[in-house]
C-alpha distance (Angstrom), angle and dihedral (degrees) to the residues before:
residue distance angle dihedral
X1 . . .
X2 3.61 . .
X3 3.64 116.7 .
X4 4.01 137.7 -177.4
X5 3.59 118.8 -151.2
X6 3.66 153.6 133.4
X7 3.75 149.2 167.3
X8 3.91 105.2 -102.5
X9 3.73 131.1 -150.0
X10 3.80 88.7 -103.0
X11 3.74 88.2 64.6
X12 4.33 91.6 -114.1
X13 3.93 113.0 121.6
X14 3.64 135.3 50.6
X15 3.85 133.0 -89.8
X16 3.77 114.6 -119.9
X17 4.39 84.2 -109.7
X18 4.01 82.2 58.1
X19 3.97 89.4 49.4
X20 4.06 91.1 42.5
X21 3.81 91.9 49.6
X22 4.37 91.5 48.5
X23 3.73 99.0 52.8
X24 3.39 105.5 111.6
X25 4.22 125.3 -121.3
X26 3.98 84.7 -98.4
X27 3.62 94.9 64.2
X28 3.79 126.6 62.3
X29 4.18 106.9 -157.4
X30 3.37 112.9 -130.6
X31 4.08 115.3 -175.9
X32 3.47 137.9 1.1
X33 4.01 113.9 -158.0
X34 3.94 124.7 -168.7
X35 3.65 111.6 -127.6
X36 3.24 104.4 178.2
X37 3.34 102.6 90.5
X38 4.02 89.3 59.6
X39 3.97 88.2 93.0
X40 4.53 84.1 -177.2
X41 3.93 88.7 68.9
X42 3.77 97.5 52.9
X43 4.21 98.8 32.2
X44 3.64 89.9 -112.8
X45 3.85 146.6 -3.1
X46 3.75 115.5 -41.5
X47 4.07 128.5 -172.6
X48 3.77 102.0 -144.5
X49 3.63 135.9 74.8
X50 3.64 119.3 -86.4
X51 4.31 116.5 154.5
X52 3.70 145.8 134.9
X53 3.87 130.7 -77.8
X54 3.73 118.3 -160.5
X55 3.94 119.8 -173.8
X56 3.75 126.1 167.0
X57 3.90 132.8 -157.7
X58 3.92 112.3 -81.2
């Protein structure tokens, strides 16, 4: 599962903890990658947390 997120300034979204805790028992996560530092993505610099989730199959 790959999976882009974040927890936005406006308070909608999910942390990555709130991803990590969701996954269900069928999935094993994997990674969790900050992307907010990659200002090309979001057409500028943002302040919140946006990154990406990987799980596989157990």
């Amino acid at each position: 599962m790959l999976l882009i997120e974040g927890r936005w300034h406006t308070g909608a979204g999910l942390s990555a903890e709130e991803v990590r805790r969701a996954v269900p028992p069928s999935l094993r996560w994997t990674a969790t990658r900050s992307l907010s530092d990659h200002h090309a993505l979001w057409g500028g610099p943002v302040s919140d947390e946006r990154f990406l989730f990987t799980a596989r199959r157990r």
